[in-house]
VOBA-1610 file (N, C-alpha, C; in pm, whole numbers, padded with zeros to 5 digits, always signed):
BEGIN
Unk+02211-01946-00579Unk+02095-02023-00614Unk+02118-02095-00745Unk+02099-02213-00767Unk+02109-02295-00860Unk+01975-02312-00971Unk+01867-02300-00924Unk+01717-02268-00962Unk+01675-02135-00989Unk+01642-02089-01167Unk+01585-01930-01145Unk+01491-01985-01222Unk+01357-01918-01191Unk+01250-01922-01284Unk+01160-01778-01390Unk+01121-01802-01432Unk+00987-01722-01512Unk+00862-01775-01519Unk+00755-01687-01517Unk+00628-01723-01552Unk+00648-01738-01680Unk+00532-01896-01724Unk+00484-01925-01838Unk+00388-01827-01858Unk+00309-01922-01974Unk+00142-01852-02000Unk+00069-01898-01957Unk+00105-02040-01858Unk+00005-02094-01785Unk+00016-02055-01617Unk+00111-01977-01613Unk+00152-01855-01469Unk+00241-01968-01374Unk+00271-02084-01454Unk+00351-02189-01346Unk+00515-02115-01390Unk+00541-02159-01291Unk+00699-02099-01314Unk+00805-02219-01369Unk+00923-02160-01465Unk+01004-02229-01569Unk+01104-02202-01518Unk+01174-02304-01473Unk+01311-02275-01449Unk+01435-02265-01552Unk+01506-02140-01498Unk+01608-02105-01651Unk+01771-02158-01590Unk+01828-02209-01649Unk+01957-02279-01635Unk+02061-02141-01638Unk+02152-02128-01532Unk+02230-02006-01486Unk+02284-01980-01633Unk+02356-02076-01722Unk+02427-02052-01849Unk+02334-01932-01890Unk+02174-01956-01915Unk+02106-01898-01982Unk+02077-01749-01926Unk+02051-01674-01803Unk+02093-01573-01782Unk+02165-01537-01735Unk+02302-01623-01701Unk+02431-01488-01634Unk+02381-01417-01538Unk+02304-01471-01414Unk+02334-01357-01314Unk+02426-01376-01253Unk+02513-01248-01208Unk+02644-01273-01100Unk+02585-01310-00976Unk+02588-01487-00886Unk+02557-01479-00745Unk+02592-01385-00711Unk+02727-01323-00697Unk+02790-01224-00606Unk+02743-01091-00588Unk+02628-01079-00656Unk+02522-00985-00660Unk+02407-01023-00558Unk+02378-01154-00541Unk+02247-01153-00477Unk+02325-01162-00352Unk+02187-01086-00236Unk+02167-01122-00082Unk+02186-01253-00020Unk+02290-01241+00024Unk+02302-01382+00090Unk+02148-01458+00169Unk+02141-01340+00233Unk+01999-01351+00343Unk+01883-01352+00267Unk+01869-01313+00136Unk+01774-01280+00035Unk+01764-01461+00031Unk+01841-01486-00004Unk+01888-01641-00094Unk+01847-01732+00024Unk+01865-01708+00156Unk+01855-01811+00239Unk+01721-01796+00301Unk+01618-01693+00302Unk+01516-01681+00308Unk+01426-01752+00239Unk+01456-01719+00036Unk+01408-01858-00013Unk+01399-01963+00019Unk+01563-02024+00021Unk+01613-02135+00022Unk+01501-02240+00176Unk+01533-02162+00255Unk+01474-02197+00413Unk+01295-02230+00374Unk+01194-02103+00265Unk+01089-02142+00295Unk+01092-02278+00151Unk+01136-02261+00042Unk+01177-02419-00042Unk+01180-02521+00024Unk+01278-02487+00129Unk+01276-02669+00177Unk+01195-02714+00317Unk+01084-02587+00347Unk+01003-02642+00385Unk+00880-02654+00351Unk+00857-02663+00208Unk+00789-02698+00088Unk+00704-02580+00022Unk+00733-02488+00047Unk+00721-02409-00052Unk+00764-02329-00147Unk+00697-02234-00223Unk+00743-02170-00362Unk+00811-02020-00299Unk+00900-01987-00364Unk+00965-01894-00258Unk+01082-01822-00361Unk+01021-01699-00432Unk+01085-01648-00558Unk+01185-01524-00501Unk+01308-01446-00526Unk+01322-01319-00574Unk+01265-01250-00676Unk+01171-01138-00654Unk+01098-01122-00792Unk+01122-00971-00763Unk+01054-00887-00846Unk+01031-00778-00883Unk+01165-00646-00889Unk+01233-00554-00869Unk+01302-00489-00926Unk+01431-00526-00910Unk+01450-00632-00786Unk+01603-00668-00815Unk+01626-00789-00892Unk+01511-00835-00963Unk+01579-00965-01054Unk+01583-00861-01185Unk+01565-00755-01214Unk+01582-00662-01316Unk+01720-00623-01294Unk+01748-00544-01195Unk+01905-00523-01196Unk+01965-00616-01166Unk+01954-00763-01130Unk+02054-00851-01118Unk+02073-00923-01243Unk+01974-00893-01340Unk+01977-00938-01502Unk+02067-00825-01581Unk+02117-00710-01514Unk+02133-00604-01599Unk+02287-00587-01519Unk+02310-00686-01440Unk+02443-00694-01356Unk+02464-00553-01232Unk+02340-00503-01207Unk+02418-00375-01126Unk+02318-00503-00966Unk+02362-00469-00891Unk+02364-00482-00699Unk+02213-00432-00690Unk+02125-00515-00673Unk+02022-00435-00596Unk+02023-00384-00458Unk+01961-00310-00450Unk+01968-00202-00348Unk+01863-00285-00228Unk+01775-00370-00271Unk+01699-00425-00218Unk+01650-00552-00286Unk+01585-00642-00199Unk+01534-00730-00260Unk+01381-00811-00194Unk+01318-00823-00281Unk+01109-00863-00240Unk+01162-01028-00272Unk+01093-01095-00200Unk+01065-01243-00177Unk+00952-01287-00202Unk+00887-01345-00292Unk+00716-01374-00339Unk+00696-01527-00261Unk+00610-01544-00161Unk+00642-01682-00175Unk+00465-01733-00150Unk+00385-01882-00100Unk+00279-01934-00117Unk+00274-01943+00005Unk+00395-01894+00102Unk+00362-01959+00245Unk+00254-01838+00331Unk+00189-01870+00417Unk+00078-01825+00500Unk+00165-01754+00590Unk+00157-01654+00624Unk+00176-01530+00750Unk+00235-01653+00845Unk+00112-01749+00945Unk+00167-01814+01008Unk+00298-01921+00991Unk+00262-02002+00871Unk+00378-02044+00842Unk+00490-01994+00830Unk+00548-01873+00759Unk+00671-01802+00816Unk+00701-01791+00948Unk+00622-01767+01031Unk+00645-01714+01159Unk+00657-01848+01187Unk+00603-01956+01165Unk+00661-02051+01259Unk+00777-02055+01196Unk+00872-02093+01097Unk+00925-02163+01009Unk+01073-02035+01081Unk+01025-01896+01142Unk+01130-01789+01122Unk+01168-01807+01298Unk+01065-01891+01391Unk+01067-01933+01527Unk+01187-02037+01517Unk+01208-02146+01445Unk+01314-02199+01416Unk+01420-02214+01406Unk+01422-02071+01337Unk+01562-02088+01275Unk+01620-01926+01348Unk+01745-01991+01400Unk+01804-01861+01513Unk+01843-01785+01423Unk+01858-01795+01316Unk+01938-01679+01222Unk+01855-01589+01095Unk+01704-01625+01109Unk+01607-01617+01006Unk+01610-01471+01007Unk+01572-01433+01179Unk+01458-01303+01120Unk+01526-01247+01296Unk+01527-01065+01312Unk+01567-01007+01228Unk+01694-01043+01171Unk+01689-01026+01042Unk+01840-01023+00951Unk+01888-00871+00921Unk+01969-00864+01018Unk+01985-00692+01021Unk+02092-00658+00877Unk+02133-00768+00830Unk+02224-00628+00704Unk+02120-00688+00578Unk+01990-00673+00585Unk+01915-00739+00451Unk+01813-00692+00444Unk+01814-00625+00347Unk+01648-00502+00327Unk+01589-00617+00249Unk+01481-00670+00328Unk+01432-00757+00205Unk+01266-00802+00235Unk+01191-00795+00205Unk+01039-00791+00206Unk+01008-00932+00145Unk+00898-01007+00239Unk+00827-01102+00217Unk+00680-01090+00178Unk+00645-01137+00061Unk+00534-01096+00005Unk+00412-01274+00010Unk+00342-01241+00116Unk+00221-01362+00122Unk+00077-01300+00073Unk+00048-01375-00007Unk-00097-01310+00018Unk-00101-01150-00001Unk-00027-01136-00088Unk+00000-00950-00072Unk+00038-00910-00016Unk+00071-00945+00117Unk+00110-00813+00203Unk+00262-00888+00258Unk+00319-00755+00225Unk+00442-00743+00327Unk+00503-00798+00440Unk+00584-00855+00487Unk+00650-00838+00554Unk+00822-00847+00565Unk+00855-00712+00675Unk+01005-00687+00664Unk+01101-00751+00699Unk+01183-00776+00673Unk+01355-00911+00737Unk+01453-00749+00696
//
């Protein structure tokens, strides 16, 4: 991923230039990354967040990885109808978070 962000104080997200935190790609989920990547370019916001951007800042492999994104339940599901390789992604523990709730890839 070429794009990492943080929340401001105005809760919009800041994108940080790779120089500036050193994460090793070769750490992140391929499938993690293309899950983003897939709901991004079909226009939405679509983060790695919560305990593996901690260990991927601290250089160890997360064990797992959560996906935050703006898209609607349905919109994934259509968007995961699409694409032959979306969903299931069997070597990728990785949770999609809409609206709060869960769902597993």
């Amino acid at each position: 991923m070429d794009r990492h962000t943080h929340a401001t104080h105005s809760g919009a997200p800041k994108r940080i230039p790779k120089k500036s935190h050193r994460i090793d790609p070769h750490l992140l989920s391929k499938n993690a990354v293309k899950i983003t990547q897939t709901l991004q370019q079909a226009g939405f916001e679509a983060f790695i967040v919560g305990g593996a951007v901690r260990d991927l800042v601290l250089g160890i492999a997360p064990k797992d990885f959560d996906v935050a994104t703006n898209a609607t339940r349905s919109s994934t599901a259509t968007i995961s109808e699409g694409a032959s390789d979306w969903s299931p992604l069997p070597d990728c523990a990785c949770d999609v978070f809409w609206q709060g709730t869960p769902r597993n890839y």
